[in-house]
C-alpha positions as CSV (number, residue, x, y, z in Angstrom):
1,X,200.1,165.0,21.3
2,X,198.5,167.9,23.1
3,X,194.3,167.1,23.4
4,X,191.5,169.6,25.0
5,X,189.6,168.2,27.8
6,X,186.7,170.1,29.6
7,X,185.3,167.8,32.4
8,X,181.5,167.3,32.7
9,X,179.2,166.5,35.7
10,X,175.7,164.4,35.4
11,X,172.8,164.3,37.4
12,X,171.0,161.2,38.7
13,X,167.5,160.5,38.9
14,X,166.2,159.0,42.4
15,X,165.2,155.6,42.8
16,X,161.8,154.0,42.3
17,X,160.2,150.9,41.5
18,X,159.3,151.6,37.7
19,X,158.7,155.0,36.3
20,X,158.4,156.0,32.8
21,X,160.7,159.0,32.4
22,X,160.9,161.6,29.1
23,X,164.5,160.9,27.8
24,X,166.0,163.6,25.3
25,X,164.5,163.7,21.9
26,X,166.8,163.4,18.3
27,X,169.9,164.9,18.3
28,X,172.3,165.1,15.4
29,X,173.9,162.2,14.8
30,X,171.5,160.0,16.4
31,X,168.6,159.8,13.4
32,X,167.2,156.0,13.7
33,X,168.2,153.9,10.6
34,X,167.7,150.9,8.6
35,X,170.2,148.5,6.9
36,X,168.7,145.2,5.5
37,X,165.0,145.3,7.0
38,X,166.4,146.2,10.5
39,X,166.5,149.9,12.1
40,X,168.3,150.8,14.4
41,X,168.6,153.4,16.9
42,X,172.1,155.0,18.0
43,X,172.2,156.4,21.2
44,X,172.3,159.8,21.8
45,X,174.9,160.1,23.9
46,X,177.8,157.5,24.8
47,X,178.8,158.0,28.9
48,X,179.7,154.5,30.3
49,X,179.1,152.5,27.6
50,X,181.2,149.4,27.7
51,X,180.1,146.4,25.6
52,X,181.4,142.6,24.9
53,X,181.9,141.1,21.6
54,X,183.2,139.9,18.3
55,X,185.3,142.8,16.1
56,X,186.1,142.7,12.5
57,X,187.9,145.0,10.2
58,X,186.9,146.1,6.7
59,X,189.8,147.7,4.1
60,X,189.7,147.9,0.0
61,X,186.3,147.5,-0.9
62,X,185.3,150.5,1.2
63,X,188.7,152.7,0.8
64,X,188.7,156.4,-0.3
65,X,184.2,156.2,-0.1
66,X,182.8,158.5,2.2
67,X,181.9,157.7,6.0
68,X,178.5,157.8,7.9
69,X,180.0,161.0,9.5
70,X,181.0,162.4,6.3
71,X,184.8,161.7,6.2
72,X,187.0,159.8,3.7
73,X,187.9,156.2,4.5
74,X,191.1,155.6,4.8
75,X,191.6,151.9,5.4
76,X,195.7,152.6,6.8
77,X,194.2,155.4,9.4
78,X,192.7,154.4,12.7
79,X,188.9,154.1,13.0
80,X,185.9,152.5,13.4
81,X,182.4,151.6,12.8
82,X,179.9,151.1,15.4
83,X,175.8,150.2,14.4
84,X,174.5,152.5,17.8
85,X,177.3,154.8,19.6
86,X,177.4,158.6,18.6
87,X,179.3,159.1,15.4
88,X,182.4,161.3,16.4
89,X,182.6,159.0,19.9
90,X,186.2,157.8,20.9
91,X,186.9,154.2,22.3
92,X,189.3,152.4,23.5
93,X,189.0,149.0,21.9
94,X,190.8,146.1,23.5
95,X,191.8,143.1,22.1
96,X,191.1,140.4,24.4
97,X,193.5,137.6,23.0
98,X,196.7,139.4,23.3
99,X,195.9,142.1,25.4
100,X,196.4,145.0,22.9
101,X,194.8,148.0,22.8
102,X,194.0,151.1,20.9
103,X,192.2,154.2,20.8
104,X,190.0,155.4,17.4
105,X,187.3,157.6,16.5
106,X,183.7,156.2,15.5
107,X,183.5,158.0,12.3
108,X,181.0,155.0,10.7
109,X,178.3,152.6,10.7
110,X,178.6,149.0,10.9
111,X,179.3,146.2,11.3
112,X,176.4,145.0,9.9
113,X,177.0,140.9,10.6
114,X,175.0,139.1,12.9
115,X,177.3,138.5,16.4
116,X,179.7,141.5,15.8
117,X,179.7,144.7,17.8
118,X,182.6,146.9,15.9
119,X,184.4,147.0,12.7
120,X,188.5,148.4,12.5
121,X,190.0,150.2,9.8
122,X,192.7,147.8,8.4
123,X,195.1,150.4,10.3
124,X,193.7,149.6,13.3
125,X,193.2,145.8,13.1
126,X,197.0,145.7,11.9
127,X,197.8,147.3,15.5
128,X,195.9,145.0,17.8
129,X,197.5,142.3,15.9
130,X,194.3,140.7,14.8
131,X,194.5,140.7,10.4
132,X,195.1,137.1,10.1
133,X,192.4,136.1,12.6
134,X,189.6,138.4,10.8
135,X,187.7,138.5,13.6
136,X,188.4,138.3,17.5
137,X,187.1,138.8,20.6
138,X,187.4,142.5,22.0
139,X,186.2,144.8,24.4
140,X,185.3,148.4,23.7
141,X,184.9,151.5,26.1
142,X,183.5,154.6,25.2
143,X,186.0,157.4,26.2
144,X,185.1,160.9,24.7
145,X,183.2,162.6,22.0
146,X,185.5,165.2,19.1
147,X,183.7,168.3,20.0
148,X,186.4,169.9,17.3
149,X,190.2,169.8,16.2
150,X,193.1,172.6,17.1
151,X,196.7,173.2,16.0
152,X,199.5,172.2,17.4
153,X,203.1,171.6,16.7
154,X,202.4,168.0,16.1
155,X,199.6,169.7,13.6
156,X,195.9,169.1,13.8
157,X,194.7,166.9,16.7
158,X,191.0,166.9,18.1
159,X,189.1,168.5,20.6
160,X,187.6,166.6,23.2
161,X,185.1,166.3,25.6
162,X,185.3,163.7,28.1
163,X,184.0,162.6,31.4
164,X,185.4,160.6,34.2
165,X,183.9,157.2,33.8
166,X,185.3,155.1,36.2
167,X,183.1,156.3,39.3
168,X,179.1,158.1,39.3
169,X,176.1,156.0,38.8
170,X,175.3,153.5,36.2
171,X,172.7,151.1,35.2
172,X,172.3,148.5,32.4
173,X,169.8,148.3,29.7
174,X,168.3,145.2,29.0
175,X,165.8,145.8,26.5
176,X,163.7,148.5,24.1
177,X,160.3,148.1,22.8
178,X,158.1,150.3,20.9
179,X,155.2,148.9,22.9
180,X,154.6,150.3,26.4
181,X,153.1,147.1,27.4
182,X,155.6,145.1,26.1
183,X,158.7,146.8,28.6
184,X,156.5,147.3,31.9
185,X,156.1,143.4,31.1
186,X,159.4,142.9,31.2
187,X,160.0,145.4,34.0
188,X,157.8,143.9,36.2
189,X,159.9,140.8,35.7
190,X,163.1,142.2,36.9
191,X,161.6,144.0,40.4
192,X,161.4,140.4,41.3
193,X,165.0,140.4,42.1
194,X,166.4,144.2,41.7
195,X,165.6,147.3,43.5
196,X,166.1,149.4,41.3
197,X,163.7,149.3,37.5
198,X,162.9,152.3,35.3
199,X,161.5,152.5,31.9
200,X,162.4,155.3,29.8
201,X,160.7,157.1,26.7
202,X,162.7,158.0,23.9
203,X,161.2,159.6,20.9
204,X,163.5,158.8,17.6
205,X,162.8,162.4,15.5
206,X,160.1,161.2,13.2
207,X,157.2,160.6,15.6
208,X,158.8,156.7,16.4
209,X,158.9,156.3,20.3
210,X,160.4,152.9,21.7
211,X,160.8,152.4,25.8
212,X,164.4,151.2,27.1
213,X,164.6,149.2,29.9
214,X,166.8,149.5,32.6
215,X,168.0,147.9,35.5
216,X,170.1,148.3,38.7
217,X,172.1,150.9,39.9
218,X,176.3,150.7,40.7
219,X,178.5,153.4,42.0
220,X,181.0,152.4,39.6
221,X,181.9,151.4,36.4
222,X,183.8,147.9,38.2
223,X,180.4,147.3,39.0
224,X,178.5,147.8,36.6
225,X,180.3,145.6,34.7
226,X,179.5,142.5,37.0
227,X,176.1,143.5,36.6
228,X,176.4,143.4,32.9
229,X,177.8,139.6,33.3
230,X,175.1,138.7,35.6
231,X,172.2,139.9,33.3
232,X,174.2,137.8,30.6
233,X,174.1,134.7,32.7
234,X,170.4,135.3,32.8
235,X,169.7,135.5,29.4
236,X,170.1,138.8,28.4
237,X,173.2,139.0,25.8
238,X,172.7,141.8,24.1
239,X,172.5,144.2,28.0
240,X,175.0,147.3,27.8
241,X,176.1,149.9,30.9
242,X,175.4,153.2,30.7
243,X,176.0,156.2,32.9
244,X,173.0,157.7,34.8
């Protein structure tokens, strides 16, 4: 399979104590949303997030209805749901029992179960070998965004538009609150023991505006992911990497 990939550079902010930046404002794809009393907020863009949970996979009741992103379900294809990353976002989704992997677009929303961070077509779950278990422990890396498709001799395959993840600066978020007060507080906290503390402003689209926390800064993805772990340790399940 022939795929497309441009290559993209960031930029990083410098260091300071706390600082309340202006982050990017709506974007397609990322409108805030609520499902049973909670909203949630996807993020507008998905470079160097890895996260740490429980996957489940979802088949008949939902086959042949349409997708968050538009698209038919097909329960016997390859894809997933995810509650926050980009719609149109590829990951590779690991399977942390046995080792199996695979790669799929994020082409819905979900899972919508307390504890779970993805849902798998049946197609999928079949390939990492977890249908009887229903639900297992997995890890999933964000790897691209489908920018498009193109023919080729193996027909239609997508466009896509990835970065190098594995080295360039990352931090970890740790929180979001729609009160100022509420994420300085917890700020403050942290510069206790890291260096490196910023609060960002994001504004959701319809005049909501919520302030992520974030904490630490690695020069690679290795270690960003021990940072993750150590947050965890102290209490802060729910922290996720992303690229600066």
């Amino acid at each position: 399979m022939t795929i497309l990939v441009a290559l993209l550079n960031g930029c990083a902010p410098e260091p300071r104590p706390v600082r309340a930046l202006p982050e990017e404002k709506w974007v397609p794809g990322a409108r805030p949303y609520e499902v049973n009393g909670i909203r949630y907020y996807p993020l507008p863009d998905a470079q160097g997030f890895v996260e740490y949970g429980k996957a489940s996979w979802y088949g008949n009741e939902f086959h042949g209805r349409p997708t968050a992103s538009g698209t038919v379900y097909d329960m016997h294809g390859k894809s997933a749901a995810h509650k926050t990353l980009p719609l149109d976002t590829w990951v590779k989704v690991l399977n942390l029992s046995n080792n199996k992997s695979i790669i799929v677009p994020i082409n819905d929303r979900g899972p919508f179960v307390k504890g779970r961070v993805i849902d798998l077509s049946y197609g999928a779950a079949k390939e990492l070998d977890m249908i009887g278990w229903g639900v297992t422990e997995v890890r999933v890396e964000a790897l691209a965004k489908e920018v498009g498709r193109m023919e080729t001799g193996a027909g239609h395959v997508p466009v896509l538009e990835c970065r190098e993840f594995g080295k360039g600066e990352f931090t970890v978020q740790v929180g979001a609150f729609e009160s100022p007060s509420n994420a300085l507080k917890l700020a403050d906290q942290f510069r206790k023991d890291f260096d490196f503390v910023h609060v960002t402003v994001y504004e959701d689209g319809t005049g909501r505006v919520f302030h992520r926390v974030l904490v630490s800064k690695s020069g690679s993805l290795a270690e960003a992911q021990n940072m993750v772990k150590r947050l965890e340790v102290m209490g802060f399940p729910g922290a996720f990497m992303i690229r600066m």
